[in-house]
C-alpha positions as CSV (number, residue, x, y, z in Angstrom):
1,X,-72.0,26.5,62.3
2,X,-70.4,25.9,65.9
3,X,-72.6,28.5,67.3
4,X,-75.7,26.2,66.1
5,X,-74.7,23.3,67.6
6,X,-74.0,25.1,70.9
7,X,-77.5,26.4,70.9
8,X,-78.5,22.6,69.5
9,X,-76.8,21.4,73.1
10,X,-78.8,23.9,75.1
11,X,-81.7,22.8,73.6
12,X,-80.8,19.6,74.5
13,X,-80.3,20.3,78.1
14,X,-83.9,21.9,78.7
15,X,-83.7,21.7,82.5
16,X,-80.6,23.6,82.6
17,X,-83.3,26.2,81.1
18,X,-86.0,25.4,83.8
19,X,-83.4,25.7,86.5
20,X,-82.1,28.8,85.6
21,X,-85.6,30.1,84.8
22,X,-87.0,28.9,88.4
23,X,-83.6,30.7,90.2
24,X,-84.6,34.0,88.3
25,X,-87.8,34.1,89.0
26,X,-87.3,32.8,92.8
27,X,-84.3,36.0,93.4
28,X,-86.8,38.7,91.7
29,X,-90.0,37.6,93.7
30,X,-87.6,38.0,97.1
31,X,-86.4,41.1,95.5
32,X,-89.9,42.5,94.8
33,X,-91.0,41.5,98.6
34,X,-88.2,43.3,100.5
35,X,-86.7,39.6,101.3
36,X,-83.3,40.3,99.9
37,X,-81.9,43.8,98.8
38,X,-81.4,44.9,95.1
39,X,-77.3,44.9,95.9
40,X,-78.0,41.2,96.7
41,X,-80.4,40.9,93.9
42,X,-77.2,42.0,91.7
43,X,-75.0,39.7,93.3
44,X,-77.1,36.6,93.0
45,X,-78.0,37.9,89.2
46,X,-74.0,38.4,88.7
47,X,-73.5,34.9,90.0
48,X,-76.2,33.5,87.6
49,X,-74.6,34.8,84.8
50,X,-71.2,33.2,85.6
51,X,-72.6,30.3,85.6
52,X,-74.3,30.7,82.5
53,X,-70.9,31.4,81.4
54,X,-69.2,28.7,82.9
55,X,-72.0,26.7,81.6
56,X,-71.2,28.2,77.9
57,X,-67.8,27.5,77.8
58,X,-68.3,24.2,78.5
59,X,-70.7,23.5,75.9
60,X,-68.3,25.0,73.6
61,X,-65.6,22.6,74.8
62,X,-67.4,19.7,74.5
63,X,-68.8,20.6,71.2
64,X,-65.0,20.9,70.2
65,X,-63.8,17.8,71.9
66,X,-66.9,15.9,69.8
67,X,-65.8,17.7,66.5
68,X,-62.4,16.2,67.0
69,X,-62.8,13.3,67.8
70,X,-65.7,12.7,65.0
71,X,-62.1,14.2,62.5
72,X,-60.1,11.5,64.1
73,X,-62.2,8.9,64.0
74,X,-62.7,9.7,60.3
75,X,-58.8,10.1,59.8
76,X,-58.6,6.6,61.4
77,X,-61.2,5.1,58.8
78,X,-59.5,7.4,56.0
79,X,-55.9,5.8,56.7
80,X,-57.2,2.4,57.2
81,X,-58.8,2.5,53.7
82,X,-56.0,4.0,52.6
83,X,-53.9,1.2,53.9
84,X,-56.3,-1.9,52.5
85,X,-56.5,-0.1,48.9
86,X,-52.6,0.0,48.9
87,X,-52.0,-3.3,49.6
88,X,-54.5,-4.2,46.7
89,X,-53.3,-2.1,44.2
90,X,-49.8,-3.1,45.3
91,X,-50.3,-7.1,44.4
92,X,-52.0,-5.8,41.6
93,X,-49.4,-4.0,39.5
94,X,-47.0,-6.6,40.8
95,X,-48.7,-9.1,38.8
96,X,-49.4,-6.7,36.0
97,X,-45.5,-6.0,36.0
98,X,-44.6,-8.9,35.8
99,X,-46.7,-10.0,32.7
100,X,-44.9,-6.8,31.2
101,X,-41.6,-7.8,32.1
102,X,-42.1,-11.6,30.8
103,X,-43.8,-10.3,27.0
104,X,-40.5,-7.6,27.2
105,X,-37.9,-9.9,27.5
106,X,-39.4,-12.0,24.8
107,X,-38.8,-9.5,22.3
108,X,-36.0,-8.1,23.8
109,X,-34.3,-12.2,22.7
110,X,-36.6,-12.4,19.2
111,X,-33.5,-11.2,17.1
112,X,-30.8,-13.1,18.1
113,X,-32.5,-16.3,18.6
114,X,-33.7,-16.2,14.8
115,X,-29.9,-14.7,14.5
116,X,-28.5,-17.6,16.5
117,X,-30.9,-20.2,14.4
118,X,-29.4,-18.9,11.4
119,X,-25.8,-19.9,12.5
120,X,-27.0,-23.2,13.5
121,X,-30.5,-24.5,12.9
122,X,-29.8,-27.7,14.4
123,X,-29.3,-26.3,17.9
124,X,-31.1,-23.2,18.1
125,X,-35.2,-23.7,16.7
126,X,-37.1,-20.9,15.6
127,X,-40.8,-22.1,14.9
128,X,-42.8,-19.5,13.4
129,X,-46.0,-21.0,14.2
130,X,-45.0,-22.0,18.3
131,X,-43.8,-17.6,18.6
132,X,-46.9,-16.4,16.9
133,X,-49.2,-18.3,19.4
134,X,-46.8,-17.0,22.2
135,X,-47.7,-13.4,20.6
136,X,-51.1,-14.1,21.0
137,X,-51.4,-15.7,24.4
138,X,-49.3,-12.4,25.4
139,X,-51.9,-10.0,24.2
140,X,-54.6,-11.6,26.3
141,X,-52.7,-12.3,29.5
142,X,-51.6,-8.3,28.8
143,X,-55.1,-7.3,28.3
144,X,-56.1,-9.3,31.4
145,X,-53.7,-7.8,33.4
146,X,-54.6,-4.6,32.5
147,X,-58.4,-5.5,33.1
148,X,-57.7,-6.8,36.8
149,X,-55.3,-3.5,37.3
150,X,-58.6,-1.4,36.8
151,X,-60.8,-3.6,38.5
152,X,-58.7,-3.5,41.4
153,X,-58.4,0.6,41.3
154,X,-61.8,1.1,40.9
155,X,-62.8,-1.3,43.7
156,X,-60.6,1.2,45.9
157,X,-61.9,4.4,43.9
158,X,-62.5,6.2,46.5
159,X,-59.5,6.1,48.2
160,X,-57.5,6.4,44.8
161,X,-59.9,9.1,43.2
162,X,-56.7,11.5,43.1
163,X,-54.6,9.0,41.2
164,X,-57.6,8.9,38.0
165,X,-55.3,10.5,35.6
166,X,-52.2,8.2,36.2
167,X,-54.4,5.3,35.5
168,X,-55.9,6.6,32.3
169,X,-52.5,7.5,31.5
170,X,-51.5,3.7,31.6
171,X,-54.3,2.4,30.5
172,X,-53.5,4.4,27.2
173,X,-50.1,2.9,27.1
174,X,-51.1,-0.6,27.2
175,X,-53.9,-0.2,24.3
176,X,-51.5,1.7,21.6
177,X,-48.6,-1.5,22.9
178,X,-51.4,-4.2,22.2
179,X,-52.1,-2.8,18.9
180,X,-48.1,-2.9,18.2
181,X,-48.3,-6.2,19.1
182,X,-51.0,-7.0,17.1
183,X,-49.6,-5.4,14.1
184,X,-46.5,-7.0,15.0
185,X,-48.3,-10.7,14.6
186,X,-49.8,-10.3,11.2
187,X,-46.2,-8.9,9.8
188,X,-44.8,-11.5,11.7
189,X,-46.9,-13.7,9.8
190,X,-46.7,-12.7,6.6
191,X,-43.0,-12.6,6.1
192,X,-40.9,-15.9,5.0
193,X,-38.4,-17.0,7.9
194,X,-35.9,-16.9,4.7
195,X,-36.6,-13.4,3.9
196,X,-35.1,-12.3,7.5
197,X,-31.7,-13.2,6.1
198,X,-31.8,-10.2,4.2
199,X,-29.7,-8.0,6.7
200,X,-32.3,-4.5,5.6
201,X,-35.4,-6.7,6.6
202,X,-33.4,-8.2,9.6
203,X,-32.6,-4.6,10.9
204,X,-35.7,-3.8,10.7
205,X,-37.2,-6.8,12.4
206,X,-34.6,-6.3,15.1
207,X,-36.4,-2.3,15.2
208,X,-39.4,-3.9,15.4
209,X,-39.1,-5.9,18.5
210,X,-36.9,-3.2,20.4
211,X,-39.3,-0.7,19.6
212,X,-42.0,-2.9,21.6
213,X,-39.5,-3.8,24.0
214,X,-38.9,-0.5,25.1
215,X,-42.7,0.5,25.1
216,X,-43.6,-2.1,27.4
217,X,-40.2,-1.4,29.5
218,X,-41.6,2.3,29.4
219,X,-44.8,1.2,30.9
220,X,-43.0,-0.8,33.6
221,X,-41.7,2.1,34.7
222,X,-44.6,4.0,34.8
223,X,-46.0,1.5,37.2
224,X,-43.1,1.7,39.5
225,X,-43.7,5.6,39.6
226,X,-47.4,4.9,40.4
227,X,-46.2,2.5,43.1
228,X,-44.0,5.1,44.5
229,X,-46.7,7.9,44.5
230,X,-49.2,6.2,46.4
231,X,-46.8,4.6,48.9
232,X,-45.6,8.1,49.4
233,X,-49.4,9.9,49.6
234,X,-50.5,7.1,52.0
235,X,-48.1,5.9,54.0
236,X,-45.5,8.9,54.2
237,X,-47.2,10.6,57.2
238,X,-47.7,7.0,59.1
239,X,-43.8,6.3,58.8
240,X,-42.8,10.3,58.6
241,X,-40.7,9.2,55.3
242,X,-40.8,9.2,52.1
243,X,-39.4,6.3,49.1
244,X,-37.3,8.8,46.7
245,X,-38.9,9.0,43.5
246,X,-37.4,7.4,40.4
247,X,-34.9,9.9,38.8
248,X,-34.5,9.8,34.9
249,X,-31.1,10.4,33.7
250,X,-31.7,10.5,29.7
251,X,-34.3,13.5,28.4
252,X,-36.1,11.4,25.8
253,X,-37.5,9.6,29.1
254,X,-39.9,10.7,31.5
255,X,-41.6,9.7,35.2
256,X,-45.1,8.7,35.1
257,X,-45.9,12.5,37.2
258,X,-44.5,14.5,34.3
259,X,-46.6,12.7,31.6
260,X,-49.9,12.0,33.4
261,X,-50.9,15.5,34.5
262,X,-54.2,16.4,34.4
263,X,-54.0,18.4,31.4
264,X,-52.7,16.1,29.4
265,X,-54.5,12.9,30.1
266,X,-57.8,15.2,29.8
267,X,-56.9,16.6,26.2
268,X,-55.8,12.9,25.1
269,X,-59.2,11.5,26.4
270,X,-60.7,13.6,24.3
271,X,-58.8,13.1,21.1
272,X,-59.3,9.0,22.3
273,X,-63.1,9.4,22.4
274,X,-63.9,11.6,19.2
275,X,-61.8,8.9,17.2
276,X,-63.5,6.3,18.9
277,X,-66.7,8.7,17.5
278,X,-65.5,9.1,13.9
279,X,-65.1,5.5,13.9
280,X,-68.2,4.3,14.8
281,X,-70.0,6.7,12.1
């Protein structure tokens, strides 16, 4: 490939050619008339060809120094996208974090309000109707969230092409926690405030909503881990440091890099979209 483009610069220098051409030609006709001797006629072609070397080698170098530059230039553009997508996808997960936090907390204080309403219903209100439209309005700012989180990405694919899987990987996450939510809402629904002073169905409400609670607690993680990851892919090299990664000191729990690998997140796709299939039949 280089050697091409060296002989693409000669070409593009066709009176270096001519020159050369017209001293060859003008050193063998005074050769061929006796004017000079051949020991001179071997000098001035020995002198010819350095030059041609010299000539060469310059070539080369400025077909190097154009090569790098053109890398550099294209590192520059690479790091500045870098930079822009970062910053969007940063305010992005910010927001959709904070929409996760906000619907956690609320089920993480669903039991013992209805617990403290039960010890004094005067002071502490539990309206069935007023928490099931607050489940609602949570599954649609959560699925628009979610919705802006992937617009955003893929606005920046290109510059987050390597990060696909970690986004599917959420993406998964938040659909099987709206459908908990959902089912959540019409059991909600369909059990008597009264019948919650039964301490079994109680406990198991109380199972309920920490079993969302940590789901959507999981999730927040996850997008702290995908945080870290890009701030560490694109930035690390600009600052020459890294942010340490989030370090998980109970088993049953893992980073968003141990679940989202590519295998994984490829065999669930799959399994996702033939269900998706089945269904449709």
């Amino acid at each position: 490939m280089k050697k091409n483009n060296i002989a693409t610069e000669f070409i593009k220098h066709k009176f270096i050619y001519i020159i050369i051409s017209i001293y060859l030609l003008f050193i063998s006709i005074l050769m061929i008339t006796d004017v000079i001797s051949i020991s001179n006629f071997i000098n001035n072609l020995a002198l010819l060809v350095g030059w041609i070397v010299v000539l060469y080698v310059a070539l080369v170098q400025l077909q190097k120094n154009r090569e790098d530059n053109q890398i550099a230039k294209r590192e520059e553009i690479k790091k500045s996208l870098e930079i822009s997508a970062f910053r969007e996808i940063n305010k992005a997960r910010h927001e959709f974090s904070d929409i996760i936090s906000s619907i956690s907390v609320s089920y993480l204080k669903l039991p013992s309000d209805l617990a403290k309403h039960f010890k004094d219903p005067k002071v502490f209100k539990f309206n069935k109707l007023e928490i099931m439209m607050k489940i609602r309005s949570q599954v649609v700012n959560l699925s628009g969230a979610l919705l802006n989180f992937i617009s955003t990405i893929e606005t920046n694919e290109i510059a987050l092409i390597s990060y696909h899987y970690y986004r599917l990987f959420i993406t998964f996450r938040v659909e099987d926690i709206e459908k908990k939510i959902d089912n959540f809402q019409k059991y909600f629904e369909n059990i008597k405030k009264e019948e919650l002073l039964v301490k079994e169905i109680f406990l198991k409400f109380e199972e309920y909503c920490n079993e969302i609670d940590e789901d959507l607690w999981n999730i927040g993680c996850w997008l702290h881990d995908y945080r870290i990851e890009l701030m560490n892919s694109m930035l690390g090299d600009i600052f020459e440091s890294k942010v340490p990664v989030r370090k998980v000191k109970d088993p049953k729990y893992k980073t968003l890099i141990e679940l989202a690998t590519k295998e994984k997140v490829e065999k669930e796709l799959k399994e996702r979209e033939s269900k998706i299939s089945k269904e449709k039949i």
